[in-house]
N, C-alpha and C positions, 0 to 999 in steps of 0.2 A: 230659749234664752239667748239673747245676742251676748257676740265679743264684747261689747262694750261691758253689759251688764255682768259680764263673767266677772274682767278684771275689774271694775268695781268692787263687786263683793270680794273678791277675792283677797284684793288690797286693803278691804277693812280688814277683813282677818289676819293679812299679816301683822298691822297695826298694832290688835289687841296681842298677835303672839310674841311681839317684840316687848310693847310692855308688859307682859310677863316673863321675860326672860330667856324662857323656851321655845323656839321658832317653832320646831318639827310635832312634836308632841301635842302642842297646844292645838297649831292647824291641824292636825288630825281630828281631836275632839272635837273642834267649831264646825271644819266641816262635816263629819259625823251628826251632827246634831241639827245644822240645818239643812242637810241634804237626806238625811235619815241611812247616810251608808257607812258600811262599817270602817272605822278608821284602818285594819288592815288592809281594805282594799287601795290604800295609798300607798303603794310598794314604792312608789317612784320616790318620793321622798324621804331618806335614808336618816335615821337618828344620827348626831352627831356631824353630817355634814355642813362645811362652810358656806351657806349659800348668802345671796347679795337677797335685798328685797325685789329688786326687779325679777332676779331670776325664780323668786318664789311665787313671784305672781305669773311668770309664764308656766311653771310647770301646773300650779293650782289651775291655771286655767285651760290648762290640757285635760289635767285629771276631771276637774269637772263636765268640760264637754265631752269625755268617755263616759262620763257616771249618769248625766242627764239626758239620755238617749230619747228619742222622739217614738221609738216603739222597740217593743219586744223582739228580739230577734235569735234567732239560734242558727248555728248551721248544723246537717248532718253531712254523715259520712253514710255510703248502704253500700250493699256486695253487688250490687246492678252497675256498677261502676262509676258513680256521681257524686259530687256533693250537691246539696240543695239548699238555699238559701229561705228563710221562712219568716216572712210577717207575722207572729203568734197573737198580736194587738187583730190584724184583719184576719189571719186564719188563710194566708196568701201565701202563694210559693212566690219568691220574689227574681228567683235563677236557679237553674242548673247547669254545671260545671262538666266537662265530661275527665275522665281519669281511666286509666292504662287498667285498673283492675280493681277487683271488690279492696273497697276501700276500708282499713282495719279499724285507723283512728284520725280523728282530725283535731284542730287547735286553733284555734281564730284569738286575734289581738282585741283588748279592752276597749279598742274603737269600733272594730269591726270594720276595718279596712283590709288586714291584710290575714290570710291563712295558710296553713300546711297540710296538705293529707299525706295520712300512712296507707299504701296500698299493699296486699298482698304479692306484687311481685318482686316486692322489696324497694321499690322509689319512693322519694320524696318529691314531692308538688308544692310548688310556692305561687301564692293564687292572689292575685289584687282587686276583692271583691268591690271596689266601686266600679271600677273599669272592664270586671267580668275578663279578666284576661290571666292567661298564665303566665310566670314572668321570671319563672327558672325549675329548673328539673333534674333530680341527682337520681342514678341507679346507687343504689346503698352496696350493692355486690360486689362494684367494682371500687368504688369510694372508700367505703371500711374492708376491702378483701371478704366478703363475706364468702363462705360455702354457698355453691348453688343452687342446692335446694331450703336454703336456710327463710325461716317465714318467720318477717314481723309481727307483734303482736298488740303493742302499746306504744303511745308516745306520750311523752309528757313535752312542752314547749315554755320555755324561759324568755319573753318575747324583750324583757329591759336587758337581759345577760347575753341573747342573743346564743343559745346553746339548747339544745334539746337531747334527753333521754331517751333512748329508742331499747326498747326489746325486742332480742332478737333470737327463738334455741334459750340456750341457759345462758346467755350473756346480754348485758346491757352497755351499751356503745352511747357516750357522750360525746354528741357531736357541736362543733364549732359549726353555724347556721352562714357563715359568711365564705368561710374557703371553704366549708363542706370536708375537714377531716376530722379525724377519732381525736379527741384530747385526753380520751383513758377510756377503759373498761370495765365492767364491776362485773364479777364471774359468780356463777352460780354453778350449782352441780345438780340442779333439776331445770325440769322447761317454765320458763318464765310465763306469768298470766295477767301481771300490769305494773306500771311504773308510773310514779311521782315524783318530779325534782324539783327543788327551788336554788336558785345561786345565790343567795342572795342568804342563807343559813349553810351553805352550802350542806345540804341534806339532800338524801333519796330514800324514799320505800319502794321495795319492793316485794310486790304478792309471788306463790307460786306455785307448781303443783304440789313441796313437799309440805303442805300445812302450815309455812310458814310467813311472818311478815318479815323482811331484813331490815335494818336501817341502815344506811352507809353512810360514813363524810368523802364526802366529793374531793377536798384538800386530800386529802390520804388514798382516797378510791378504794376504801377497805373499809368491811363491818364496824359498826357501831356495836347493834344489839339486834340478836335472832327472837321476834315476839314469836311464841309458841302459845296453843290452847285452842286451834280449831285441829277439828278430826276428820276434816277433808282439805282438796286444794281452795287455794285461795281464789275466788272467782273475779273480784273486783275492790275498788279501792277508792277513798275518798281523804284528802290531807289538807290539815291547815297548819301549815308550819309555823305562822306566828303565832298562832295560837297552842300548839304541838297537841296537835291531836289529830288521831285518825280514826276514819271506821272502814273496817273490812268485810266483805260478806263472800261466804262459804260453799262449796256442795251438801255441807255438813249441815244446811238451813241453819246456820249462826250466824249474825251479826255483832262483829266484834268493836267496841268502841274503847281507843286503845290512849292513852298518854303516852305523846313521844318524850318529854323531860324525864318522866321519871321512870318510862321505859317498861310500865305495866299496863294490862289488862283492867280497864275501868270493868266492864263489865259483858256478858253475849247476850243477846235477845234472842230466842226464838222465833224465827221466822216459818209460812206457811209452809214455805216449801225453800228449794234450791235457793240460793240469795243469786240473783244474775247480775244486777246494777244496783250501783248507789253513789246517791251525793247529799253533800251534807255542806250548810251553813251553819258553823258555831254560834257567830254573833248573832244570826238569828235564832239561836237554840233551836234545828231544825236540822233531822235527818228525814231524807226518803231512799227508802228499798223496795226495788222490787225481783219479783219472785218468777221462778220457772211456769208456775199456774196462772199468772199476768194479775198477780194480785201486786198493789203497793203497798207498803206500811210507811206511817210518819211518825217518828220516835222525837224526844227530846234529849238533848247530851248526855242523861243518866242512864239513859236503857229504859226509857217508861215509853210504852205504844202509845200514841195520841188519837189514832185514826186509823185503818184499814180504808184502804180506798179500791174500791169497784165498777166498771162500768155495768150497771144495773141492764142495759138497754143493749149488751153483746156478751151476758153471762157465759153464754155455750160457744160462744167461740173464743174466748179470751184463751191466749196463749206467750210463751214466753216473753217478758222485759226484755229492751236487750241495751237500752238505754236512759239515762235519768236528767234531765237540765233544772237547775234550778234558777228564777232568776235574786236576782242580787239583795231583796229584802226578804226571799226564801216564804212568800203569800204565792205562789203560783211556782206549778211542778210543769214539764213535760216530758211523758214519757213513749220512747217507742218500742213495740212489738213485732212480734214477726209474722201477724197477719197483718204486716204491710199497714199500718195504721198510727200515726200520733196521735197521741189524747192530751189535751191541756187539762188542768187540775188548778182547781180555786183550794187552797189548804185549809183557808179559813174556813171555808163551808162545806168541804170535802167533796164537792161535786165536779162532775167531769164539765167542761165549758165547750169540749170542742173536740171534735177528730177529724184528720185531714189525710187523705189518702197516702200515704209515702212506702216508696221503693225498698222494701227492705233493710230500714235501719241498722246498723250497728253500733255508731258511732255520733254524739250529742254534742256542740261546743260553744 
């Protein structure tokens, strides 16, 4: 789709959301409806703000050349010391990145220009994937005073706030992404196992090993609400804040699918085994988990199983998930394992489409 054609369309749609009243709201819906994407995915434009029509046609025409991508892409994070960059439309590695150590988690922007890795020696990597270049580099140890043996373990990335969630031990460090200091801390009294922030609700979850989910407000940097009701650590996590909902997966093989407004337990699934990874598309009513036995499961919002997914053709060797991508209308999964292998996934027909060799994944984004 050219510029041109962007702001076109884009400026009918202001059009109609002017005659109706409501600028922000309405554009969401319109383009929801003829883009097929979910109106939360437009975080950029903020309910209630004063914007001009020109300015709504520059940021719509941002948002859409993010949302109308020419191919599937994800990047990983693996412990071999890489990111990698992947074609999932051709099934192509498109670059590899090299990084100071096995790399924990990574975060890539809505365009897929710009990325972060979390490495386990505790730095941060700021990566400018069109140009394949690095293009800043923080030790976290010395930045936030960390202890020296202290090891990251999640990050979450705010890429319009420009602030990211780091876990680190039992503490989670919100860092300013520009000078690179601590702007608060959110203390825990167990070891932290994944974190979620958004700035913009000003919310975080976090998983950990005491069975518990936190919630915190980021204004206060203190507990909201402690969700309790799995019987092991929390292994991983999935949040959609405007929507307020999460799902958690366990040691305990629970799958917990949780409301953050009203701050209870929708319901757990039973899962095969371990729950290692998961991500989840509300608006698509679409969760996938997967499991220590390298099986996936695809649930809908309520806790009903829709599918078990297996690769029929590496039964005997299938082994640990250790990551989940979903793309953005949640019809296609991909997941990596730690015999060194991605699988793409068709949801709609529950078939594997594809495996492509990779280094040890950890980390999906």
């Amino acid at each position: 789709m050219s510029e041109l054609a962007v702001e076109l369309l884009s400026g009918q749609i202001i059009n109609t959301c002017v005659e109706e009243g409501d600028k922000v709201s309405k554009l969401r819906q319109d383009l929801s409806k003829t883009f097929g994407v979910a109106p939360t995915r437009l975080r950029l434009l903020s309910e209630g703000c004063e914007l001009s029509d020109s300015q709504l046609v520059a940021e719509v025409a941002q948002a859409i050349s993010a949302i109308v991508a020419p191919a599937w892409r994800v990047l990983s994070g693996s412990n071999a010391k890489v990111l990698e960059i992947w074609d999932l439309d051709t099934m192509e590695c498109r670059g590899i990145l090299e990084e100071t150590a096995g790399v924990k988690a990574v975060s890539v922007d809505s365009t897929f220009q710009y990325a972060v890795g979390l490495c386990s020696d505790a730095t941060l990597s700021f990566w400018d994937l069109e140009n394949m270049e690095q293009t800043r580099y923080c030790d976290l140890r010395r930045a936030l005073r960390l202890r020296y043996r202290s090891t990251p373990c999640s990050l979450s990335v705010d890429w319009v706030a420009h602030r990211a969630a780091v876990a680190v031990d039992e503490s989670c460090h919100i860092v300013d992404l520009q000078s690179m200091e601590s702007v608060g801390i959110l203390h825990h009294k167990q070891q932290l196992t994944s974190v979620l922030a958004d700035f913009a609700s000003m919310r975080a979850v976090i998983g950990s090993s005491d069975k518990t989910l936190q919630v915190y407000d980021l204004r206060l940097m203190d507990v909201v609400a402690v969700l309790q009701g799995h019987q092991g650590s929390v292994c991983c996590l999935s949040v959609d804040f405007e929507l307020h909902r999460a799902v958690s997966g366990s040691i305990d093989t629970q799958l917990g699918i949780w409301d953050l407004e009203k701050l209870i337990c929708i319901c757990f699934c039973k899962c095969p085994s371990v729950v290692t990874a998961v991500s989840a598309n509300f608006e698509a009513e679409h969760i996938v988990s997967g499991c220590r036995c390298g099986t996936l499961c695809v649930w809908d919002p309520a806790g009903n199983c829709l599918s078990m997914l297996t690769d029929p053709a590496c039964l005997s060797m299938l082994t640990e998930v250790t990551a989940i991508s979903l793309d953005f209308k949640a019809r296609r999964a991909v997941s990596a394992s730690r015999e060194n292998k991605l699988r793409v996934w068709d949801l709609s027909t529950q078939q594997c489409t594809g495996m492509i060799p990779a280094s040890n994944v950890v980390s999906l984004s």
